[in-house]
Biopython code that builds the backbone (N, CA, C, O; Angstrom):
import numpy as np
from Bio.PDB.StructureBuilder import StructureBuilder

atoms = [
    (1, "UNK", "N", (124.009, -26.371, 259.937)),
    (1, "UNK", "CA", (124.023, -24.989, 260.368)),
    (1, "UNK", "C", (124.207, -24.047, 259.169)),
    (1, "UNK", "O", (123.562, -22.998, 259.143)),
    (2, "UNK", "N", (125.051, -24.361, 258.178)),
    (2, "UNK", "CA", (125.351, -23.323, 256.895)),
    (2, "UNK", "C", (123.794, -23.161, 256.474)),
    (2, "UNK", "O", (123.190, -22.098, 256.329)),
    (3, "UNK", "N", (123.157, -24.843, 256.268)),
    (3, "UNK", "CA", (122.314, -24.270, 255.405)),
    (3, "UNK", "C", (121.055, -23.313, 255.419)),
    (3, "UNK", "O", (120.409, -22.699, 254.570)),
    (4, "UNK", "N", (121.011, -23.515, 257.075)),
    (4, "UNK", "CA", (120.218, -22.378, 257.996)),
    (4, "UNK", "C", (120.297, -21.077, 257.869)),
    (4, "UNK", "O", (119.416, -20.218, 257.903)),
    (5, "UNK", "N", (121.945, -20.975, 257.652)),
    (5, "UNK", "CA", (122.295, -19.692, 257.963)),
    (5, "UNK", "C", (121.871, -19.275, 256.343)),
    (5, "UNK", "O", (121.093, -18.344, 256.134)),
    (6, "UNK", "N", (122.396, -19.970, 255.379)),
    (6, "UNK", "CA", (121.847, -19.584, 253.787)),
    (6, "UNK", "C", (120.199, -19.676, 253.464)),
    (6, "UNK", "O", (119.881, -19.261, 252.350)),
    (7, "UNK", "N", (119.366, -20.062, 254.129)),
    (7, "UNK", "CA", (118.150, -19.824, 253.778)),
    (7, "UNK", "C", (117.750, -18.939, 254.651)),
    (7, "UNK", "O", (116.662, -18.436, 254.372)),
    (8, "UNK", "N", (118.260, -18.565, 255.633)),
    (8, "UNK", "CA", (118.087, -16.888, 256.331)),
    (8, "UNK", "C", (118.431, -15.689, 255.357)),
    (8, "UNK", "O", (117.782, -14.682, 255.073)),
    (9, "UNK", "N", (119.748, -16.167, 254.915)),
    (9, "UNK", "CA", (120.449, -15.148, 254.164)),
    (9, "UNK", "C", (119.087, -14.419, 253.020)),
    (9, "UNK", "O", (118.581, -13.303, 252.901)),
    (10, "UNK", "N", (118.877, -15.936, 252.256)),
    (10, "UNK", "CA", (117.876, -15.966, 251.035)),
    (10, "UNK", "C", (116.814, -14.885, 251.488)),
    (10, "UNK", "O", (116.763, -13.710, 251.125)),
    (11, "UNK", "N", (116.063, -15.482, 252.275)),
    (11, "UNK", "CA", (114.869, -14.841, 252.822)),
    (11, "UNK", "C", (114.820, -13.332, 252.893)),
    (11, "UNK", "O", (114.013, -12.676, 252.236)),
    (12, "UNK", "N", (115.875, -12.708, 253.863)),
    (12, "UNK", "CA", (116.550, -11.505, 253.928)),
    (12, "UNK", "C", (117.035, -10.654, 252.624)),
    (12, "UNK", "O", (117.041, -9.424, 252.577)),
    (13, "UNK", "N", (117.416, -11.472, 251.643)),
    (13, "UNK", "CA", (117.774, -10.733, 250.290)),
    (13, "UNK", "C", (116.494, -10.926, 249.914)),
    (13, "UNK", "O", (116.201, -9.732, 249.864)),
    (14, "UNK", "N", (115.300, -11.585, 249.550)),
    (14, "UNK", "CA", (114.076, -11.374, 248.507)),
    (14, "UNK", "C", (113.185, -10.638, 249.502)),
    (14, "UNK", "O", (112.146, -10.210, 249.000)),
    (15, "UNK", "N", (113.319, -10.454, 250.495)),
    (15, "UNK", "CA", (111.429, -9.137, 251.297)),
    (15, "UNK", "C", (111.868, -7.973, 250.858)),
    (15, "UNK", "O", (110.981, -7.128, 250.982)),
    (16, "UNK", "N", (113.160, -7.406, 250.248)),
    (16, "UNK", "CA", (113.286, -5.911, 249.413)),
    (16, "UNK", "C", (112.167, -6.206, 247.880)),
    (16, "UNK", "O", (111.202, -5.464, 247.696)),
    (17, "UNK", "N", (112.406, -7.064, 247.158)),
    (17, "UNK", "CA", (111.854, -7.159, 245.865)),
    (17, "UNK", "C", (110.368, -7.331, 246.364)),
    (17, "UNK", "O", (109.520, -6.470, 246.131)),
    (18, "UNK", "N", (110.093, -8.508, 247.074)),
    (18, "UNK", "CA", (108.925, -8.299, 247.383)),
    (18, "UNK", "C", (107.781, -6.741, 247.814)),
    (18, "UNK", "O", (106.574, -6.500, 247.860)),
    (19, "UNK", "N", (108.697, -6.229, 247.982)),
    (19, "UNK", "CA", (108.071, -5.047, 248.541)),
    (19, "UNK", "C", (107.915, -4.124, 247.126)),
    (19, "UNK", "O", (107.001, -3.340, 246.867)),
    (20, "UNK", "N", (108.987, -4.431, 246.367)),
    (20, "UNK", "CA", (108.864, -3.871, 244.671)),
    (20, "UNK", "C", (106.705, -4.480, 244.063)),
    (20, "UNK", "O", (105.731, -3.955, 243.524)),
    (21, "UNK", "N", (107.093, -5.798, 244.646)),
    (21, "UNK", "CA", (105.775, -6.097, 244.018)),
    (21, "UNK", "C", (104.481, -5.576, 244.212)),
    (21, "UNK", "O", (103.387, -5.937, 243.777)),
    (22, "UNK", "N", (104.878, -4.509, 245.069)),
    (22, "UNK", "CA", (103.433, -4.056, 245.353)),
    (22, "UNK", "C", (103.391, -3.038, 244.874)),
    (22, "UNK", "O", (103.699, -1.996, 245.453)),
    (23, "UNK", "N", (103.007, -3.125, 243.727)),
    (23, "UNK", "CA", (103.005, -1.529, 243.095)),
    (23, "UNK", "C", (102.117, -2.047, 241.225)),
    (23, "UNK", "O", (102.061, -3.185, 240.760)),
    (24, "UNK", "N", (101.778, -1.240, 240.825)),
    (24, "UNK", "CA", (101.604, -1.194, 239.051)),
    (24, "UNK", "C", (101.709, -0.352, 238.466)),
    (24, "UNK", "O", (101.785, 0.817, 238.843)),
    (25, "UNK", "N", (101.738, -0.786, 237.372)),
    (25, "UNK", "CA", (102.503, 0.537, 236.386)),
    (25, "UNK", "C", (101.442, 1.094, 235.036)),
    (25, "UNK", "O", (101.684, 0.316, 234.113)),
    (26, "UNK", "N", (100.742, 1.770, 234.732)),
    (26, "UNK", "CA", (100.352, 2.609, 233.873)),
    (26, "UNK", "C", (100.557, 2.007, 232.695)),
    (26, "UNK", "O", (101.677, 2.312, 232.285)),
    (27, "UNK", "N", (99.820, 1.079, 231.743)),
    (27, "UNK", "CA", (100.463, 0.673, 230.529)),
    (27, "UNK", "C", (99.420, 1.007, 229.784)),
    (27, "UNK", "O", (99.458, 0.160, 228.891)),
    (28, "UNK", "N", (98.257, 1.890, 229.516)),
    (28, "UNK", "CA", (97.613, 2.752, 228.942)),
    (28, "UNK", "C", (96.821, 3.402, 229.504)),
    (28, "UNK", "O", (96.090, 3.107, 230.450)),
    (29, "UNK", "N", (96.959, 4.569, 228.794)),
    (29, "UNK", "CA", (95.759, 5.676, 229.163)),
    (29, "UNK", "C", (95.322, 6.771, 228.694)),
    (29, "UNK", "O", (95.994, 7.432, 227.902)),
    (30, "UNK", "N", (94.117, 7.140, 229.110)),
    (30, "UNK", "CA", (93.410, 7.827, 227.997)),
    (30, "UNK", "C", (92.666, 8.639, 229.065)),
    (30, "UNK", "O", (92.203, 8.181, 230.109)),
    (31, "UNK", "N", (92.610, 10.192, 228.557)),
    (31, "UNK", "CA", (91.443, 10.973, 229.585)),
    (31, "UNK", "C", (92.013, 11.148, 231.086)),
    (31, "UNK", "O", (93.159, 10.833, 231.407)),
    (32, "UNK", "N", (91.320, 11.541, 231.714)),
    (32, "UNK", "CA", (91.772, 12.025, 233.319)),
    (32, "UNK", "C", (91.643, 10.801, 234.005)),
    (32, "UNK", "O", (90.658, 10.088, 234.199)),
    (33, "UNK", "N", (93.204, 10.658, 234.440)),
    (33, "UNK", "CA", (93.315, 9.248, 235.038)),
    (33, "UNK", "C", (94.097, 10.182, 236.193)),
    (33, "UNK", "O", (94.879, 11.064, 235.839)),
    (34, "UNK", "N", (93.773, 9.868, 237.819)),
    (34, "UNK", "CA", (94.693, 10.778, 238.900)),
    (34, "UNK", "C", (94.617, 9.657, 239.580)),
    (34, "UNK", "O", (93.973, 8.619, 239.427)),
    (35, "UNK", "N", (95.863, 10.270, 240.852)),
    (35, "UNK", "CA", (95.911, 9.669, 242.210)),
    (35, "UNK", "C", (95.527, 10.912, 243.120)),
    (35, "UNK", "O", (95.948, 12.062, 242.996)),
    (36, "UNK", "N", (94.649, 10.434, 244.045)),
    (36, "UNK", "CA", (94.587, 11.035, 244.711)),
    (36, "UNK", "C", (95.092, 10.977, 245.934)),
    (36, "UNK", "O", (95.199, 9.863, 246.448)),
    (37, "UNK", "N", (95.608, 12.419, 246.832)),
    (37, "UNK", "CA", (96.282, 12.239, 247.972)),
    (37, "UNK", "C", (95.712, 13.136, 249.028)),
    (37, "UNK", "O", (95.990, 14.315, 248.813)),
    (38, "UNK", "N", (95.315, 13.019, 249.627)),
    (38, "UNK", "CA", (94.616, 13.861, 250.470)),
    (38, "UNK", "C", (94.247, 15.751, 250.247)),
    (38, "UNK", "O", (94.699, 16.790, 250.727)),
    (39, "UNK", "N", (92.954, 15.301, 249.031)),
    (39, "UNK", "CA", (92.530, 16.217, 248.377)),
    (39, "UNK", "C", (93.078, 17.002, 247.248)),
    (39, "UNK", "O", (92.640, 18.098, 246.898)),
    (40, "UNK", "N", (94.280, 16.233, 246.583)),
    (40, "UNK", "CA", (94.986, 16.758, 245.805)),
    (40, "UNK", "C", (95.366, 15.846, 244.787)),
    (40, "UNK", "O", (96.064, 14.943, 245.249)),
    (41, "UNK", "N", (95.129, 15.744, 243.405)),
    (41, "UNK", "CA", (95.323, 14.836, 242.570)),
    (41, "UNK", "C", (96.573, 15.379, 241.700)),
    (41, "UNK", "O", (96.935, 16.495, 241.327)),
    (42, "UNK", "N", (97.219, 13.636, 241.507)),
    (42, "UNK", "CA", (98.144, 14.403, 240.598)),
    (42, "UNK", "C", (97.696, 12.866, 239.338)),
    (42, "UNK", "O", (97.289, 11.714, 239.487)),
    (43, "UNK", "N", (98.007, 13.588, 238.375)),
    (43, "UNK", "CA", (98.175, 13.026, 237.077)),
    (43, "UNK", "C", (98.971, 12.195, 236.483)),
    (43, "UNK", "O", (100.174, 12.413, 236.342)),
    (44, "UNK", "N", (98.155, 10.777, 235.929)),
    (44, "UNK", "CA", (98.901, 9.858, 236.015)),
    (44, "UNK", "C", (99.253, 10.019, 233.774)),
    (44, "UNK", "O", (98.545, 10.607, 232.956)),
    (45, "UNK", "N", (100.344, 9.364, 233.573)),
    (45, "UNK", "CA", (100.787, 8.779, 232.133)),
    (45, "UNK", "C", (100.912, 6.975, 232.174)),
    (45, "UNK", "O", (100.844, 6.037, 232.967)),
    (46, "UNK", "N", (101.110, 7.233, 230.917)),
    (46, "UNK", "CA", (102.019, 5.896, 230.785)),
    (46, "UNK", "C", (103.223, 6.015, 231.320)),
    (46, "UNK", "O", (103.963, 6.998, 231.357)),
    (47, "UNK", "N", (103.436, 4.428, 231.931)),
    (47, "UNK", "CA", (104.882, 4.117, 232.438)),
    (47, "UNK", "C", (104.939, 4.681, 234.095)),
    (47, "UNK", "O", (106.002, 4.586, 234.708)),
    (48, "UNK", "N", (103.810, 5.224, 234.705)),
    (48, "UNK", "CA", (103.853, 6.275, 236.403)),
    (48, "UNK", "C", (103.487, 4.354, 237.047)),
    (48, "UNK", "O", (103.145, 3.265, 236.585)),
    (49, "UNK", "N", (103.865, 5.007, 238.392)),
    (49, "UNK", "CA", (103.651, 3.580, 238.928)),
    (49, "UNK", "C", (102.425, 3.974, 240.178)),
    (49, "UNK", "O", (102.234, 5.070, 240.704)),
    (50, "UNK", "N", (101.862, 2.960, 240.368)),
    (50, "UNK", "CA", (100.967, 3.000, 241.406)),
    (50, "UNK", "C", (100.962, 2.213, 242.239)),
    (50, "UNK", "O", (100.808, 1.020, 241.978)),
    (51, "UNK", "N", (101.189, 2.833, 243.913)),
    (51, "UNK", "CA", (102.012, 1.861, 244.743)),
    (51, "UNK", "C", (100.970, 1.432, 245.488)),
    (51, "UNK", "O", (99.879, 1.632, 244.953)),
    (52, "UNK", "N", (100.939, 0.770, 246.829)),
    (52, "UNK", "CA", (99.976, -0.223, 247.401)),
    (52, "UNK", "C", (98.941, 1.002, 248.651)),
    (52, "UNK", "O", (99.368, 1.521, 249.682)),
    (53, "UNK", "N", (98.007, 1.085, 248.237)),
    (53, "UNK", "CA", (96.968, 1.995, 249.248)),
    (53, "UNK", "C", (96.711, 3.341, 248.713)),
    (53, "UNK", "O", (96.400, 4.185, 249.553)),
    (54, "UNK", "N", (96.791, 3.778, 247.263)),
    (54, "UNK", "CA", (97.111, 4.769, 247.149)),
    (54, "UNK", "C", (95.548, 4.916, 246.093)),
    (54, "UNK", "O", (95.303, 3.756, 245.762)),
    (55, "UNK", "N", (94.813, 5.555, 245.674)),
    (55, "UNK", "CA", (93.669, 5.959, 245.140)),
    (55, "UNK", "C", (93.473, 6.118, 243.914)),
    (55, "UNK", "O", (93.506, 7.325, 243.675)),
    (56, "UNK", "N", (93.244, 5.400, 242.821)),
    (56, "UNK", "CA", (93.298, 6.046, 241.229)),
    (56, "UNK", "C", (91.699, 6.623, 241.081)),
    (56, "UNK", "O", (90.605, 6.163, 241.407)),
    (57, "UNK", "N", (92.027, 7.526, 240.600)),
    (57, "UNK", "CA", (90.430, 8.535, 240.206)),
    (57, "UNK", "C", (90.650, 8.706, 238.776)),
    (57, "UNK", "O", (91.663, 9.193, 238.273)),
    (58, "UNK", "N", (89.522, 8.225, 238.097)),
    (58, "UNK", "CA", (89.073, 8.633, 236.069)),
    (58, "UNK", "C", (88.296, 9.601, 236.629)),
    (58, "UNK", "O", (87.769, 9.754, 237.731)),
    (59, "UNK", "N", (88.357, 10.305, 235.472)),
    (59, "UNK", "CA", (87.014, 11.350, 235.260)),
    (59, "UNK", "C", (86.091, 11.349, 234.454)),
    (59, "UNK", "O", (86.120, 10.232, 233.938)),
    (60, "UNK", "N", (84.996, 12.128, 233.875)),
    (60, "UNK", "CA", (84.677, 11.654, 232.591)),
    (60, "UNK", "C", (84.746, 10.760, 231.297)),
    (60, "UNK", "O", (83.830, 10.051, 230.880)),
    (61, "UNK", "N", (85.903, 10.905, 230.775)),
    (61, "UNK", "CA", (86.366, 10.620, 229.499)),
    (61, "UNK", "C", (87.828, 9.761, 230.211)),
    (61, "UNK", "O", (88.661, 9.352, 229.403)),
    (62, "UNK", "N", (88.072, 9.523, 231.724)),
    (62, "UNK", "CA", (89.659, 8.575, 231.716)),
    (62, "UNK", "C", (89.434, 7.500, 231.672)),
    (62, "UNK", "O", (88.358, 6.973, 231.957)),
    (63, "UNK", "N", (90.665, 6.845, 231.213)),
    (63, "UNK", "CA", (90.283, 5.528, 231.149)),
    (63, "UNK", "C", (92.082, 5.097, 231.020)),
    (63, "UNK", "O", (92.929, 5.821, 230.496)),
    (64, "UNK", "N", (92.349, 3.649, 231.694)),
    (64, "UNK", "CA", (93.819, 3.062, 232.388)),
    (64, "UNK", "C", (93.613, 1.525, 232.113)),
    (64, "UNK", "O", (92.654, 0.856, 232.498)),
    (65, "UNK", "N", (94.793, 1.050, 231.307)),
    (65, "UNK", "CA", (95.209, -0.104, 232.085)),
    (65, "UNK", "C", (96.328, -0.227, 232.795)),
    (65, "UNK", "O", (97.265, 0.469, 232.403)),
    (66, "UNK", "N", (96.503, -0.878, 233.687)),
    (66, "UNK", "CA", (97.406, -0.957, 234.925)),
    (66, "UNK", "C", (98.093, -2.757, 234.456)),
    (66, "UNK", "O", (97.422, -3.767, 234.247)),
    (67, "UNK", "N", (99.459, -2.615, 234.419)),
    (67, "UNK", "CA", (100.244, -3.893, 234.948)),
    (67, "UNK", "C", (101.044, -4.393, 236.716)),
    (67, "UNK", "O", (101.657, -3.792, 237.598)),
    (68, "UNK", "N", (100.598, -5.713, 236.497)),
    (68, "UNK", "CA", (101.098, -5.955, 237.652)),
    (68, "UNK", "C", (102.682, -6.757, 238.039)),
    (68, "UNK", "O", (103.149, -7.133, 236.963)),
    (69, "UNK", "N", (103.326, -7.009, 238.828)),
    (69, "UNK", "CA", (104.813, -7.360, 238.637)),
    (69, "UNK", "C", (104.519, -8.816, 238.170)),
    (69, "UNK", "O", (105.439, -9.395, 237.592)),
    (70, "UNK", "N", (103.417, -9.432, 238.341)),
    (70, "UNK", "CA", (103.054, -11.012, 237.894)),
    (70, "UNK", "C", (102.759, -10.923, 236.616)),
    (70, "UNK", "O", (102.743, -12.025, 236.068)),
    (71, "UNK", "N", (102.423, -9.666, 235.657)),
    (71, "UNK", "CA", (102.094, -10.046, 234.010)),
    (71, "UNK", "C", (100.672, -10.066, 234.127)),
    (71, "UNK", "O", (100.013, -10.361, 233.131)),
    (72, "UNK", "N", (100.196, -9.835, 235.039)),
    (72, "UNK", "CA", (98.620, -9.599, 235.120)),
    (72, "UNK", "C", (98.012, -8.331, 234.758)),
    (72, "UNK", "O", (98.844, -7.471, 234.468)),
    (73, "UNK", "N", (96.621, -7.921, 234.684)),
    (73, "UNK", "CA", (96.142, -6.583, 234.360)),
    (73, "UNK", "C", (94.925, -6.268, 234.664)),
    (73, "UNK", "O", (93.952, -6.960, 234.365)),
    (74, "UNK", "N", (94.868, -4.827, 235.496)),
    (74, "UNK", "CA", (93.923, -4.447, 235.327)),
    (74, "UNK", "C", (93.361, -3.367, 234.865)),
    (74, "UNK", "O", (94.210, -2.643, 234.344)),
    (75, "UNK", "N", (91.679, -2.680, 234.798)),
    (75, "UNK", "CA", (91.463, -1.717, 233.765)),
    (75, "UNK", "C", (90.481, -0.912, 234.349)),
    (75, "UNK", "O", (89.377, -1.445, 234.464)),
    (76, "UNK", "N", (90.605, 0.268, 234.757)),
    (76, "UNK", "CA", (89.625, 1.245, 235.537)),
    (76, "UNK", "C", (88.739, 2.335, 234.459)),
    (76, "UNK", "O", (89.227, 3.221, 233.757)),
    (77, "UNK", "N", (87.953, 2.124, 234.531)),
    (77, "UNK", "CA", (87.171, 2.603, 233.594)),
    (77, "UNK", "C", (86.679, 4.052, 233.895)),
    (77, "UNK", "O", (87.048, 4.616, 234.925)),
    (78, "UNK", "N", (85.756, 4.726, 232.900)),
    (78, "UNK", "CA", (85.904, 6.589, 233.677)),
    (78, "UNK", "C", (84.639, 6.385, 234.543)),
    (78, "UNK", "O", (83.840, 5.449, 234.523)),
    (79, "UNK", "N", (84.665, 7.677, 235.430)),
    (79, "UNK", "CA", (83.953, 7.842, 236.773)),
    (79, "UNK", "C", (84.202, 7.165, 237.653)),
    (79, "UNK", "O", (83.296, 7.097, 238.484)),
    (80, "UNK", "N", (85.366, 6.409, 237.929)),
    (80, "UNK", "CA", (85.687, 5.357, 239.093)),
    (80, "UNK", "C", (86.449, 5.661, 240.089)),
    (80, "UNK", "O", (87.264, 6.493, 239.690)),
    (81, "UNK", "N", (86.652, 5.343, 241.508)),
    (81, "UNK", "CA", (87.520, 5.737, 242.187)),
    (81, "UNK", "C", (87.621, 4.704, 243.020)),
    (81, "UNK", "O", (86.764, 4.421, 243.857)),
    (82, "UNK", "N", (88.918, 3.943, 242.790)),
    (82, "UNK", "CA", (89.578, 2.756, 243.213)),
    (82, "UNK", "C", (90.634, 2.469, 244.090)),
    (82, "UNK", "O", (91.671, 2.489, 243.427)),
    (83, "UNK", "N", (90.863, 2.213, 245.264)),
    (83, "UNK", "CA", (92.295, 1.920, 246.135)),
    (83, "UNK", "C", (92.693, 0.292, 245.319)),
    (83, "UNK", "O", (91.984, -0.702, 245.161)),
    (84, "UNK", "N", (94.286, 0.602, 244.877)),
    (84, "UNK", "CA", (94.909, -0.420, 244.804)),
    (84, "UNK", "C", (95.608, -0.863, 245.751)),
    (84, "UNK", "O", (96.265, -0.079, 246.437)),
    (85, "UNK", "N", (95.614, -2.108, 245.969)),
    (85, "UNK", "CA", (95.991, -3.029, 246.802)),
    (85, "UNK", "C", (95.558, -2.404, 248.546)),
    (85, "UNK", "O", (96.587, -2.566, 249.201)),
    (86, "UNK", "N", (94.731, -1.940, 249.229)),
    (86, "UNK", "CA", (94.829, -1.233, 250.129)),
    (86, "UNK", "C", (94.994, -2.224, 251.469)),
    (86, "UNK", "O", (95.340, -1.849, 252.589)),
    (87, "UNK", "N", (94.668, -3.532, 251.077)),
    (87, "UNK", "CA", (95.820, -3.974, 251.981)),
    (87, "UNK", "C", (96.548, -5.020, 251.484)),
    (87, "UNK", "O", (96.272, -6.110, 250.981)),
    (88, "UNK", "N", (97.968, -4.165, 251.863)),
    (88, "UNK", "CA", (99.086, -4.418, 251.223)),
    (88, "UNK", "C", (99.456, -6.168, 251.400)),
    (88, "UNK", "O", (99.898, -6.798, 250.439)),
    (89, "UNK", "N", (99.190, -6.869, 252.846)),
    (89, "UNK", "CA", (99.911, -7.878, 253.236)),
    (89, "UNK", "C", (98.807, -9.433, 252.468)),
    (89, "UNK", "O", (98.934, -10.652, 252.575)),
    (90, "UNK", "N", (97.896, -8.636, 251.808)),
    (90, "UNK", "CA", (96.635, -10.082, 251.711)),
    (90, "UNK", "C", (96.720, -9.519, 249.892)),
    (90, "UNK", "O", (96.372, -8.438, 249.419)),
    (91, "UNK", "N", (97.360, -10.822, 249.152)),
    (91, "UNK", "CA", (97.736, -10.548, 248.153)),
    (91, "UNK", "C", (96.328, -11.064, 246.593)),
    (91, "UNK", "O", (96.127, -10.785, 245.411)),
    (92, "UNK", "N", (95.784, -11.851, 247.594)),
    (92, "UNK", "CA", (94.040, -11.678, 247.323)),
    (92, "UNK", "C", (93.437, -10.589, 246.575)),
    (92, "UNK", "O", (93.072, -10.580, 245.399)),
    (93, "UNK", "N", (93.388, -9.566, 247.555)),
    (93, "UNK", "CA", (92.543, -8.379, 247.517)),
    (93, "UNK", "C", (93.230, -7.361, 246.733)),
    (93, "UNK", "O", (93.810, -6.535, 247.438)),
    (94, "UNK", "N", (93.345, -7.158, 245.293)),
    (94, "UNK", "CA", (93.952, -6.661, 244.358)),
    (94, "UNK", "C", (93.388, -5.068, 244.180)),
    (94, "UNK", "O", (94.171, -4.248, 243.700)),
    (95, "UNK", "N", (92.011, -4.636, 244.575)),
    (95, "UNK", "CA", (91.553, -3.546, 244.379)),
    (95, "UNK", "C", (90.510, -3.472, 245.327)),
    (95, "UNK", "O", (90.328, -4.525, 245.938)),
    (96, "UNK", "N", (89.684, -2.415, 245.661)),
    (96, "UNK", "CA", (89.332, -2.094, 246.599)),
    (96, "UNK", "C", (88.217, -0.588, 245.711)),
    (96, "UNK", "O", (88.427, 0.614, 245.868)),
    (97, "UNK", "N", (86.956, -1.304, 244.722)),
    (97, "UNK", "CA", (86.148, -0.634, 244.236)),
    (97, "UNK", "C", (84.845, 0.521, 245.145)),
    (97, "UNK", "O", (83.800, 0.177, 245.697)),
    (98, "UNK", "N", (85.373, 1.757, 245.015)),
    (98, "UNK", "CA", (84.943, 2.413, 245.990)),
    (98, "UNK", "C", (83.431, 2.715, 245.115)),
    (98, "UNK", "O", (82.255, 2.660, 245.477)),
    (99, "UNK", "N", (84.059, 3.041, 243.857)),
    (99, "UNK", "CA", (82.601, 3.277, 242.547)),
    (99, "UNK", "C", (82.793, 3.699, 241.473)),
    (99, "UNK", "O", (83.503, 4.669, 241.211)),
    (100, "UNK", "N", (82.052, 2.879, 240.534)),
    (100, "UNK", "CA", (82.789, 2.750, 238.799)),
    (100, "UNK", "C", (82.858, 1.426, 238.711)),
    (100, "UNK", "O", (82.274, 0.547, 239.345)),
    (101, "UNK", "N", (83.979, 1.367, 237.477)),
    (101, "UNK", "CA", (83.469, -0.272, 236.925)),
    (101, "UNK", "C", (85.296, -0.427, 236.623)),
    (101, "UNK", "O", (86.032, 0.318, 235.977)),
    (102, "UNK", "N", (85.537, -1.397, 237.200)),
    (102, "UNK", "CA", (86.878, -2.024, 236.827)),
    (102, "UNK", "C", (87.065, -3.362, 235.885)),
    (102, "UNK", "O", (86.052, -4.061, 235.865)),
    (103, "UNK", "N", (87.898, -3.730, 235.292)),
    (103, "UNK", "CA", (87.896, -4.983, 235.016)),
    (103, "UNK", "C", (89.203, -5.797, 235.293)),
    (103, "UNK", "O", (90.237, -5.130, 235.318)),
    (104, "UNK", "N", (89.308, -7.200, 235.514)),
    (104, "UNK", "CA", (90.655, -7.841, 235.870)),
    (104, "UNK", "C", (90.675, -9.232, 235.628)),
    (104, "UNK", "O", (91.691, -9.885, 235.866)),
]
sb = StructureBuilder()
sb.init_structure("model")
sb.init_model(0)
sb.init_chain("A")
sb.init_seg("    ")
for serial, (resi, resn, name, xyz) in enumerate(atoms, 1):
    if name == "N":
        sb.init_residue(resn, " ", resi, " ")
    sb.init_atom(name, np.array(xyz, "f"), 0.0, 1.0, " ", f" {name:<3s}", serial, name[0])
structure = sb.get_structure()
């Protein structure tokens, strides 16, 4: 019975972090890199995070690489407009290329 009750416990303490993992973080960039939110972009830097369903737009001249909580990477190139992770629960489907050129 303890050990039931301790791998409940476990389970219950790691779906907060897990939920950390859905996100990336800005580890270069160059040029007009945005998120967009329902018709309103805001401007991304180094170090901004980008969470799960949310829209990165380059413009002309932007250009991003993105880290992931696994040490992985990806790289949105300009004129692109990309949903990361847009669905959140299928850990597969990392991007969601609407148009432009990504790399990963």
């Amino acid at each position: 019975m303890r050990a039931i009750l301790f791998a409940t416990a476990l389970l219950m303490s790691l779906a907060p972090l897990a939920a950390q993992d859905s996100a990336a973080k800005v580890i270069y960039q160059t040029g007009q890199v945005s998120l967009a939110n329902g018709g309103y972009f805001k401007a991304l830097s180094v170090g901004d995070q980008v969470k799960a369903q949310q829209m990165i737009v380059t413009g002309p001249d932007g250009y991003a690489r993105f880290e992931v909580s696994d040490g992985s990477t990806f790289e949105v190139f300009p004129n692109s407009k990309v949903v990361f992770r847009e669905t959140p629960g299928n850990w597969q489907h990392l991007l969601n290329v609407w148009f432009g050129r990504v790399k990963v």
